[in-house]
VONU-409859 format. One record per residue: residue in three letters; residue number from 1; x, y, z of N, C-alpha, C in turn. Coordinates in nm, 2 decimals. Layout:
# residues N
+---------+-----+--------+--------+--------+--------+--------+--------+--------+--------+--------+
| residuo | num |     nx |     ny |     nz |    cax |    cay |    caz |     cx |     cy |     cz |
+---------+-----+--------+--------+--------+--------+--------+--------+--------+--------+--------+
|     Ala | NUM |      X |      Y |      Z |      X |      Y |      Z |      X |      Y |      Z |
...
+---------+-----+--------+--------+--------+--------+--------+--------+--------+--------+--------+
This chain:
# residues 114
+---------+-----+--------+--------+--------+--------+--------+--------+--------+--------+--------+
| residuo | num |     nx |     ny |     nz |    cax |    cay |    caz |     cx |     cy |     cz |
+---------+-----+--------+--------+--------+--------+--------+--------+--------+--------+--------+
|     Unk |   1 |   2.88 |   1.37 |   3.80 |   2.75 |   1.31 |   3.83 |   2.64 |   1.36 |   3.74 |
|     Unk |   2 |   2.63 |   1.50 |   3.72 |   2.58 |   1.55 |   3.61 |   2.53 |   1.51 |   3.50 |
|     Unk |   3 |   2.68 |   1.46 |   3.46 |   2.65 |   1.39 |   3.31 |   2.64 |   1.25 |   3.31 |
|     Unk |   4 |   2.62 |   1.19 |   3.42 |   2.57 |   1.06 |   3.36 |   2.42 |   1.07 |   3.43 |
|     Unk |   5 |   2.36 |   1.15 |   3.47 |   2.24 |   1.15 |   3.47 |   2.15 |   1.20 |   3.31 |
|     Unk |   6 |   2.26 |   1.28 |   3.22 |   2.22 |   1.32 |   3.12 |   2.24 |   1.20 |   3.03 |
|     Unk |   7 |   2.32 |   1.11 |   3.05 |   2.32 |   0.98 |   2.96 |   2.22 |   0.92 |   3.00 |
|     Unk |   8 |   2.17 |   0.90 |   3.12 |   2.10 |   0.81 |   3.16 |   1.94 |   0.82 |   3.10 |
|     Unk |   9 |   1.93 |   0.98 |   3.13 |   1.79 |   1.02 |   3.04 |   1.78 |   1.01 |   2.87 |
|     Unk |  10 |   1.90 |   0.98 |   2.79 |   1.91 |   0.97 |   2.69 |   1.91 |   0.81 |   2.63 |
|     Unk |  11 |   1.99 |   0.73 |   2.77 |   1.91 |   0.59 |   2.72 |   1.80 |   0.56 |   2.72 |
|     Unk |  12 |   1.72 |   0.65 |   2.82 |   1.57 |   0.62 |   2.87 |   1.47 |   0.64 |   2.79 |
|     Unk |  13 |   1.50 |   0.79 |   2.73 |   1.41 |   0.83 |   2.58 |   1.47 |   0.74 |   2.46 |
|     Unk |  14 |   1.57 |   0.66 |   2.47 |   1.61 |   0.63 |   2.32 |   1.50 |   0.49 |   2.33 |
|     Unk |  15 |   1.53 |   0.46 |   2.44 |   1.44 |   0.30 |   2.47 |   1.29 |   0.29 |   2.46 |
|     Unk |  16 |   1.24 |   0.44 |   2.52 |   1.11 |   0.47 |   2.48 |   1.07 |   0.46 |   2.34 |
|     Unk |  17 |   1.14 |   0.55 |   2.27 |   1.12 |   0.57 |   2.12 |   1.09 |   0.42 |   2.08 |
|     Unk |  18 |   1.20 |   0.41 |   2.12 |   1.23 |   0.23 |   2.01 |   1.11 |   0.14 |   2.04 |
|     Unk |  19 |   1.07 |   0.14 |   2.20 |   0.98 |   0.03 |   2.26 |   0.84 |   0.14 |   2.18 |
|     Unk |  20 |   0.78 |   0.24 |   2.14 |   0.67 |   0.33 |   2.09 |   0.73 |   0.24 |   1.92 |
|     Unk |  21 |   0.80 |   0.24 |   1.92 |   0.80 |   0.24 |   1.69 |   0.79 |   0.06 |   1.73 |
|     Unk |  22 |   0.83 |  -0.03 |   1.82 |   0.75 |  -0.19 |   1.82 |   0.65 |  -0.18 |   1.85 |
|     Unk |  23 |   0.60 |  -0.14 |   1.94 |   0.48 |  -0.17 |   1.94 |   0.35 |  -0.12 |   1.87 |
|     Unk |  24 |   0.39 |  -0.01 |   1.74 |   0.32 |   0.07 |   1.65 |   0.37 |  -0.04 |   1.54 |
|     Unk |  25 |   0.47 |  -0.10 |   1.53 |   0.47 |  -0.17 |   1.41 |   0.40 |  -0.32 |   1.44 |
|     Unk |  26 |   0.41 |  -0.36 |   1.52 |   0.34 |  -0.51 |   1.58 |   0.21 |  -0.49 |   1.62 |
|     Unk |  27 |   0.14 |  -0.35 |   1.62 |  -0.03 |  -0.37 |   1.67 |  -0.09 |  -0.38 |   1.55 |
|     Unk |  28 |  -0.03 |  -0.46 |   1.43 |  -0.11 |  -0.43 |   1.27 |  -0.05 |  -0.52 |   1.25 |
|     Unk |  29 |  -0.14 |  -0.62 |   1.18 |  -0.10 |  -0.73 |   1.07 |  -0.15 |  -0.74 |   0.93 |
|     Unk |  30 |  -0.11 |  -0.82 |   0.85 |  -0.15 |  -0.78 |   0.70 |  -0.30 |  -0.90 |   0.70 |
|     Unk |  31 |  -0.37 |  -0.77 |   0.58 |  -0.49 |  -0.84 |   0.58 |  -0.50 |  -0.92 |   0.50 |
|     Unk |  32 |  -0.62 |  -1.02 |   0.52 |  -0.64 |  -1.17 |   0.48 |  -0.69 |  -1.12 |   0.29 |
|     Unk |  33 |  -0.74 |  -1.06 |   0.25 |  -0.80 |  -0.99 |   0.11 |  -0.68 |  -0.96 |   0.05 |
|     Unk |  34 |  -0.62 |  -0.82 |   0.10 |  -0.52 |  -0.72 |   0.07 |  -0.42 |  -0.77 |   0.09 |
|     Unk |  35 |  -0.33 |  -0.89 |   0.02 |  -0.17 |  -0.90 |   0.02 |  -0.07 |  -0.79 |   0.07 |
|     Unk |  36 |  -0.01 |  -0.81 |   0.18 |   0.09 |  -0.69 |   0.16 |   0.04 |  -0.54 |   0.24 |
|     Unk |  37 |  -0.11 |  -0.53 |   0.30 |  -0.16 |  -0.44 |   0.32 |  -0.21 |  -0.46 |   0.49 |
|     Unk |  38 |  -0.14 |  -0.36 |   0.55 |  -0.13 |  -0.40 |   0.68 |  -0.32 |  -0.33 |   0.79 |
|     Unk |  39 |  -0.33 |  -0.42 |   0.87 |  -0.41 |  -0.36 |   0.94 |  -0.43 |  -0.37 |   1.06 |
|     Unk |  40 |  -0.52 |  -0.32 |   1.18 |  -0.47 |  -0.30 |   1.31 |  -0.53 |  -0.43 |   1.39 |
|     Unk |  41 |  -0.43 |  -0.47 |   1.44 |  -0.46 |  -0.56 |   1.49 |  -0.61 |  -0.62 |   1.54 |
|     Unk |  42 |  -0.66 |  -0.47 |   1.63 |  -0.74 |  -0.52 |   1.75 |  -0.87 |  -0.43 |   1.70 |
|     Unk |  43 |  -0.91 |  -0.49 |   1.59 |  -1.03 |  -0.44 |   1.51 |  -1.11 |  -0.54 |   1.50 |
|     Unk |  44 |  -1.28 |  -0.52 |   1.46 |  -1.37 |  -0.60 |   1.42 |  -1.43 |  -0.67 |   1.28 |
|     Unk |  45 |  -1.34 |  -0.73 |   1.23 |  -1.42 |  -0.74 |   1.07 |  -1.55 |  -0.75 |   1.08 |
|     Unk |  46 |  -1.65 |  -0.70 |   0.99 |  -1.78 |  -0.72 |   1.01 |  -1.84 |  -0.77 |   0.87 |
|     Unk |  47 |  -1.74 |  -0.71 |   0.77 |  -1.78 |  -0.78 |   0.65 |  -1.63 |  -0.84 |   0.59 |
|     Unk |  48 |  -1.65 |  -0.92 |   0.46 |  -1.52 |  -0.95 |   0.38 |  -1.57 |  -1.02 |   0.31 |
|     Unk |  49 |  -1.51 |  -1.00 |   0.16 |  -1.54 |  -1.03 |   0.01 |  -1.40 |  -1.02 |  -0.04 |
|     Unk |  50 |  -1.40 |  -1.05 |  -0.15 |  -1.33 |  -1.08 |  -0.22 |  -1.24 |  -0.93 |  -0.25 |
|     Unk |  51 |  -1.32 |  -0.87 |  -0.28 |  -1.30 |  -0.69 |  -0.32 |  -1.34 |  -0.58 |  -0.22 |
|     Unk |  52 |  -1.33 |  -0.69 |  -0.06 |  -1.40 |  -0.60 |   0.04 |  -1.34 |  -0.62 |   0.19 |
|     Unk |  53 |  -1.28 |  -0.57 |   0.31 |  -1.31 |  -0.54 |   0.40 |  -1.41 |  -0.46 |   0.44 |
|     Unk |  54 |  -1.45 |  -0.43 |   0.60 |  -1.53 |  -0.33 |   0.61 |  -1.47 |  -0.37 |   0.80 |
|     Unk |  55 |  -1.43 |  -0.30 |   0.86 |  -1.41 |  -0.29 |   1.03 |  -1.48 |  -0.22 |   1.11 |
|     Unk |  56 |  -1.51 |  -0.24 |   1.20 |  -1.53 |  -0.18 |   1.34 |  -1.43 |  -0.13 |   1.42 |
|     Unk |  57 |  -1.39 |  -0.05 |   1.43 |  -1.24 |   0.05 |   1.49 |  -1.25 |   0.21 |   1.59 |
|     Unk |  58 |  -1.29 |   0.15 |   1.68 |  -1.29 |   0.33 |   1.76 |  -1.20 |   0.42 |   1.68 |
|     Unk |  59 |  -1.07 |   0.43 |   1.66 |  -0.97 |   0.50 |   1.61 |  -1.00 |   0.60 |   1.49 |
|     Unk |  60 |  -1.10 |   0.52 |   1.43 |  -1.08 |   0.58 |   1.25 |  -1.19 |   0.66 |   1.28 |
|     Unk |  61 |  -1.14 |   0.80 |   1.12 |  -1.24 |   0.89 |   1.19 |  -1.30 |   0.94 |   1.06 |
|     Unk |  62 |  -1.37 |   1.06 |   1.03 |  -1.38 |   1.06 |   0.87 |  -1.32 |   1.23 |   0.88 |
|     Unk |  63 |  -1.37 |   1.26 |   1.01 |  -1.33 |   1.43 |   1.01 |  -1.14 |   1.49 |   1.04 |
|     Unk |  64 |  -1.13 |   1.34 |   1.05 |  -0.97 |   1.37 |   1.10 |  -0.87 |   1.27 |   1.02 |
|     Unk |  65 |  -0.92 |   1.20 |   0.95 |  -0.87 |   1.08 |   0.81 |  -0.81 |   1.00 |   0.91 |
|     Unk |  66 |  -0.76 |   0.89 |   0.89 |  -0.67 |   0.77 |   0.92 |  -0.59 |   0.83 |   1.02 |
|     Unk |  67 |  -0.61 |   0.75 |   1.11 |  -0.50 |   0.80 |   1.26 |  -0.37 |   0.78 |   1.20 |
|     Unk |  68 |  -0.29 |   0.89 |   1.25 |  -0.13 |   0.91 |   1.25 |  -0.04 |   0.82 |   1.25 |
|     Unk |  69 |  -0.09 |   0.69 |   1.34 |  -0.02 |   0.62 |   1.37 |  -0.02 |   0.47 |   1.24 |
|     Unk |  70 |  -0.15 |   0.47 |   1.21 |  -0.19 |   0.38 |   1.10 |  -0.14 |   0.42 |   0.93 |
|     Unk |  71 |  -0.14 |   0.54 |   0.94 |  -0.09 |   0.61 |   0.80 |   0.13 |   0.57 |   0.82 |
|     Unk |  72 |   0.14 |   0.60 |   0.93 |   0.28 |   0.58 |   0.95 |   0.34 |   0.41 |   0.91 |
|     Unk |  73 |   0.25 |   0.37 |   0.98 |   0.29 |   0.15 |   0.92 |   0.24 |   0.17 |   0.80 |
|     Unk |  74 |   0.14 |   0.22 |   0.73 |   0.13 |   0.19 |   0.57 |   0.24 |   0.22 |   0.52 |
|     Unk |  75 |   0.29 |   0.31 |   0.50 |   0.37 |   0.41 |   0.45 |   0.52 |   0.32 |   0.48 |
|     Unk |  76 |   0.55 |   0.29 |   0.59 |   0.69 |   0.17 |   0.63 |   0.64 |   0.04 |   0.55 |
|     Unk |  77 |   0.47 |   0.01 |   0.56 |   0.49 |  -0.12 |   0.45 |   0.48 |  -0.12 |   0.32 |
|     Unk |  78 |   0.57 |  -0.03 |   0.25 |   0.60 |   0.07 |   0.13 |   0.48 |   0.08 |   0.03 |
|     Unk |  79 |   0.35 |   0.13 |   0.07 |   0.28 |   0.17 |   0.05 |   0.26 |   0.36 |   0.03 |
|     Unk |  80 |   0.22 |   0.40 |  -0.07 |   0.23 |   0.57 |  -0.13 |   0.06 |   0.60 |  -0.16 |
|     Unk |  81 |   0.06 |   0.69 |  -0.10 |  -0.08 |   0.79 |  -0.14 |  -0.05 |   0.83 |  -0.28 |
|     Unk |  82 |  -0.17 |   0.77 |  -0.38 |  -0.23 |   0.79 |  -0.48 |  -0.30 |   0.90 |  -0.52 |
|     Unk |  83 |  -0.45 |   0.94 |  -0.39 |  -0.49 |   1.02 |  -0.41 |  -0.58 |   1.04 |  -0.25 |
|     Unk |  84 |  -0.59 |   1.12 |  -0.26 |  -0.70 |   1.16 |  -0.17 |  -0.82 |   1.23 |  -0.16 |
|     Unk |  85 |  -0.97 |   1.18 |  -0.18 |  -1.08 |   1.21 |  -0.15 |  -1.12 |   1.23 |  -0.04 |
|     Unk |  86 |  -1.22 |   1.33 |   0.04 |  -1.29 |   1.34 |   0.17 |  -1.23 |   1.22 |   0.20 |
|     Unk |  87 |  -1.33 |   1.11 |   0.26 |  -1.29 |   0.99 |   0.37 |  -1.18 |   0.90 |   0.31 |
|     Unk |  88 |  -1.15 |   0.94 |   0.15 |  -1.13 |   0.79 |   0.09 |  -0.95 |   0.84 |   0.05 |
|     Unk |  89 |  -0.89 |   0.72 |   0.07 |  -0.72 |   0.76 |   0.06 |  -0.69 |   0.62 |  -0.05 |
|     Unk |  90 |  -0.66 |   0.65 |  -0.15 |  -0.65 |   0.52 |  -0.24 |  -0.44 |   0.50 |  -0.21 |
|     Unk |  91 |  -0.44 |   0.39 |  -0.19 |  -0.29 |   0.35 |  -0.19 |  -0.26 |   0.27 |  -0.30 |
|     Unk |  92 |  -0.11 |   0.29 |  -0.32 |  -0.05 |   0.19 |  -0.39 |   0.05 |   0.13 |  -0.42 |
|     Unk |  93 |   0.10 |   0.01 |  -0.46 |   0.21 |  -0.06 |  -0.46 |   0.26 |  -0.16 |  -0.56 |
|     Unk |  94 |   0.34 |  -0.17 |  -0.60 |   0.37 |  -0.29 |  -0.67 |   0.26 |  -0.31 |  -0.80 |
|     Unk |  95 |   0.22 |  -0.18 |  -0.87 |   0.12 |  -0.21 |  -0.95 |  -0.02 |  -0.24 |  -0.89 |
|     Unk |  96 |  -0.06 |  -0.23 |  -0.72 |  -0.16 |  -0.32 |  -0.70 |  -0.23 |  -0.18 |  -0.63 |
|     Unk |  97 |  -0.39 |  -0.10 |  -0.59 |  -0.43 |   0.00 |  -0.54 |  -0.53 |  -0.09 |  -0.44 |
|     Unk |  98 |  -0.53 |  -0.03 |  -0.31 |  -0.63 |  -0.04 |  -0.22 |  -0.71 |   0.07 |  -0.17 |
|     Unk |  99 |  -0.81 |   0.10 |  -0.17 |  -0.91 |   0.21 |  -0.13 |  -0.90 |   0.23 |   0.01 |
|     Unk | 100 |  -0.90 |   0.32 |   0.09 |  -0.91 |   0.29 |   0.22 |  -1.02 |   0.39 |   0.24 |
|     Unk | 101 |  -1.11 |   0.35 |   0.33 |  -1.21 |   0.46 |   0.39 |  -1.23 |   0.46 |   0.54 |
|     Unk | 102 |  -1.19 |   0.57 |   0.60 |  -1.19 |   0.64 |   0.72 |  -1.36 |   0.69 |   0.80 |
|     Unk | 103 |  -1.42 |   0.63 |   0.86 |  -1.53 |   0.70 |   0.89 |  -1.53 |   0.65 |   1.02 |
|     Unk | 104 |  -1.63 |   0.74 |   1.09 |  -1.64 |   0.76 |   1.24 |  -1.67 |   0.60 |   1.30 |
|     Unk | 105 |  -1.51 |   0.55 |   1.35 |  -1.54 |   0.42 |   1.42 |  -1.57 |   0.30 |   1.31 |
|     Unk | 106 |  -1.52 |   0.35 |   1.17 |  -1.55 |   0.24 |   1.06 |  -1.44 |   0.23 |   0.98 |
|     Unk | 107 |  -1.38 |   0.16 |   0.95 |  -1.26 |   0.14 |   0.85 |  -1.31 |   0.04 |   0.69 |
|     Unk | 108 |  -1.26 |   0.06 |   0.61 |  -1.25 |   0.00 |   0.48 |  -1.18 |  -0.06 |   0.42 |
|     Unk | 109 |  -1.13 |  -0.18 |   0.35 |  -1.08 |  -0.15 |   0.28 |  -1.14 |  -0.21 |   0.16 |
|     Unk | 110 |  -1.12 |  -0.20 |   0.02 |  -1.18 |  -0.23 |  -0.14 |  -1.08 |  -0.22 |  -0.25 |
|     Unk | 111 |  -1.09 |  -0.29 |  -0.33 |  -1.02 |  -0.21 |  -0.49 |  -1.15 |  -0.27 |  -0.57 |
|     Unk | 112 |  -1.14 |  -0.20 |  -0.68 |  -1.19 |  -0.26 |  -0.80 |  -1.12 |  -0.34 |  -0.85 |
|     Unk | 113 |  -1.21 |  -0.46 |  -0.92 |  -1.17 |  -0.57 |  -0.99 |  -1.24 |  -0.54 |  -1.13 |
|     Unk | 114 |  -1.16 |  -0.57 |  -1.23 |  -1.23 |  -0.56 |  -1.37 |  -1.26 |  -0.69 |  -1.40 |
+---------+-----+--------+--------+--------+--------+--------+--------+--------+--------+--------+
């Protein structure tokens, strides 16, 4: 009896995990500017340009960079840290960079266009 209480808690955490990595990969969709560049679902756009996002996001922070959870889907949507400045995390892919800026309850995103 033992041991199938130990399986049982082993399906239970495996199903957790799995049901935590969908619903971390489904609360982000790719943005409307940024081809290819995912963002959180349940945010506020407040601006958008051609060369610009700008959100409203409780989550983001500037003293603590890009929540854990948001750095983790970029990184699955094979996106690589470039570089890292204070707020600013530049990504890249496919030849293509997006700026990202972290600030208290504010999200970013930008590249340059020449």
């Amino acid at each position: 009896m033992n041991g199938n209480k130990g399986k049982l808690y082993s399906i239970f955490a495996s199903v957790g995990v799995v049901t935590a990595l969908l619903l971390t990969y489904f609360s982000f969709e790719e943005s409307d500017t940024f081809k290819g560049f995912p963002v959180p679902k349940f945010v506020e756009l407040t601006t958008s340009s051609a060369t610009l996002e700008e959100y409203d996001w409780g989550p983001a922070s500037e003293e603590n960079g890009l929540h854990l959870r948001y750095k983790a889907v970029i990184r699955l949507w094979g996106w690589e840290v470039k570089e890292v400045m204070g707020s600013l995390t530049v990504y890249q892919k496919d030849g293509q960079e997006v700026d990202v800026i972290s600030q208290n309850d504010y999200l970013s995103l930008s590249t340059f266009q020449e």
